[in-house]
C-alpha positions in Angstrom: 105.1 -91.6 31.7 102.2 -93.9 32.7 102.6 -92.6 36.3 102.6 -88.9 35.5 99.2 -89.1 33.3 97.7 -90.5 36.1 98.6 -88.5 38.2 97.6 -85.8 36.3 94.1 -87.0 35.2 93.7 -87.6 38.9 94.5 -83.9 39.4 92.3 -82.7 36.5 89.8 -85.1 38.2 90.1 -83.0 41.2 89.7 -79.7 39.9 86.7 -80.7 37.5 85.1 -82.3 40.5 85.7 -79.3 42.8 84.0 -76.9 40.4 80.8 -78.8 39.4 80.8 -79.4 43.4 80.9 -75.5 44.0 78.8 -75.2 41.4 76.1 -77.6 43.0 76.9 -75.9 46.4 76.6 -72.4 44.6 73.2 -73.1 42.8 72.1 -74.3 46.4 72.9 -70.9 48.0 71.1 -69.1 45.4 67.9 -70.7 45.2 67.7 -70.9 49.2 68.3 -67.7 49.6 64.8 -67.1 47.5 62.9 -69.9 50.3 61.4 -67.0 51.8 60.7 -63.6 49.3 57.9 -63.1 49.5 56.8 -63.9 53.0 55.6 -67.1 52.1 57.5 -70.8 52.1 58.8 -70.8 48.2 58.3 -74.8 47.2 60.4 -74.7 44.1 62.8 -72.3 45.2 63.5 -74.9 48.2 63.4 -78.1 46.2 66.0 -76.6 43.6 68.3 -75.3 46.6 68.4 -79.2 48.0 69.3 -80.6 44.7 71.8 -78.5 44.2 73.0 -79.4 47.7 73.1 -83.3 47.4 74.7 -82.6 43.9 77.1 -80.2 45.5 78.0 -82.6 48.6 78.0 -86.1 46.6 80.8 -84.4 44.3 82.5 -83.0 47.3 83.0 -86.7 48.8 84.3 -87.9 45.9 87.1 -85.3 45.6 88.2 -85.9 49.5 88.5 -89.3 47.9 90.7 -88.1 45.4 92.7 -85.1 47.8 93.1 -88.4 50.2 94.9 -90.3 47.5 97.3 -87.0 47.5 98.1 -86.9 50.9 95.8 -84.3 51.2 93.5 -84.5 54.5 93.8 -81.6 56.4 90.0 -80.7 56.6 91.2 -76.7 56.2 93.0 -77.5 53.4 90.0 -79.5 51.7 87.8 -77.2 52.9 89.8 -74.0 51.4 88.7 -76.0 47.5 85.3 -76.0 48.1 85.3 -72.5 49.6 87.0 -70.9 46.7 85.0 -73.0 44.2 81.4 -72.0 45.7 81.9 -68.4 46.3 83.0 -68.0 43.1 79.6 -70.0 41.6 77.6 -67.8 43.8 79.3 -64.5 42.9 79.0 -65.5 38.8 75.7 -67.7 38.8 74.1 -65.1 40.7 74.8 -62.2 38.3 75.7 -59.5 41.5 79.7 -59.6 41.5 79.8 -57.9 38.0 78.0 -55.5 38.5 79.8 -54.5 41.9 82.9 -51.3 41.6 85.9 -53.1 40.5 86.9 -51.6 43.9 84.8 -53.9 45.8 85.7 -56.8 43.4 89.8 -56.1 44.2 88.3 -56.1 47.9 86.5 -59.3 47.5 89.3 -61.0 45.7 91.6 -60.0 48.9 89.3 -60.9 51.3 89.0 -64.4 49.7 93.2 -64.6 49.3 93.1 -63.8 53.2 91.1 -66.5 54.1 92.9 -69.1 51.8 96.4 -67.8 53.4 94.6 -68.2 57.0 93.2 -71.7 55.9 96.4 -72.8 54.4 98.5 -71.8 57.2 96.5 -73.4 59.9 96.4 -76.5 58.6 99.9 -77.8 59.8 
């Protein structure tokens, strides 16, 4: 019993982990892409995009920590987390995925399936 709770905290450790790190990674995506409206060098806009860089790559090493202790180090495979988890911050914490057609949403969502079945598969 002892075993399976830690391995299960160490999974919910993962996952928790794995967002706020696409979440960090997501936020750093947004603001950057704001750097240069404008015409000008945006200060803020590129200080907020590096913190939420160094948030968003600190969290990542500590899950490969975590996906090691799982047996898990394919870099595709470890990559396919963070993938998932920061295009899905930048399509909600931007605001611009809801309002799309749901027919482009369905499109999205396949596209991103595709690219975990690739990722997945070429691991081995």
């Amino acid at each position: 019993m002892v075993m399976e709770t830690t391995g299960m905290t160490s999974i919910l450790l993962i996952a928790l982990l794995t967002v706020l790190c696409g979440i960090g990674d997501a936020q750093g995506f947004i603001h950057a892409g704001r750097v240069w409206q404008g015409g000008r060098f945006d200060w803020p806009s590129a200080v907020k995009s590096a913190a939420g860089f160094q948030f968003g790559v600190v969290t990542y090493w500590i899950v490969l920590r975590q996906l090691a202790k799982h047996g898990v180090v394919a870099v595709e495979v470890q990559t396919l987390f963070w993938f998932v988890a920061t295009i899905i911050g930048v399509a909600l914490l931007s605001g611009q995925a809801v309002r799309w057609p749901r027919i482009d949403q369905a499109v999205a969502c396949c596209v991103l399936a595709g690219v975990g079945w690739l990722m997945y598969r070429t691991a081995r």
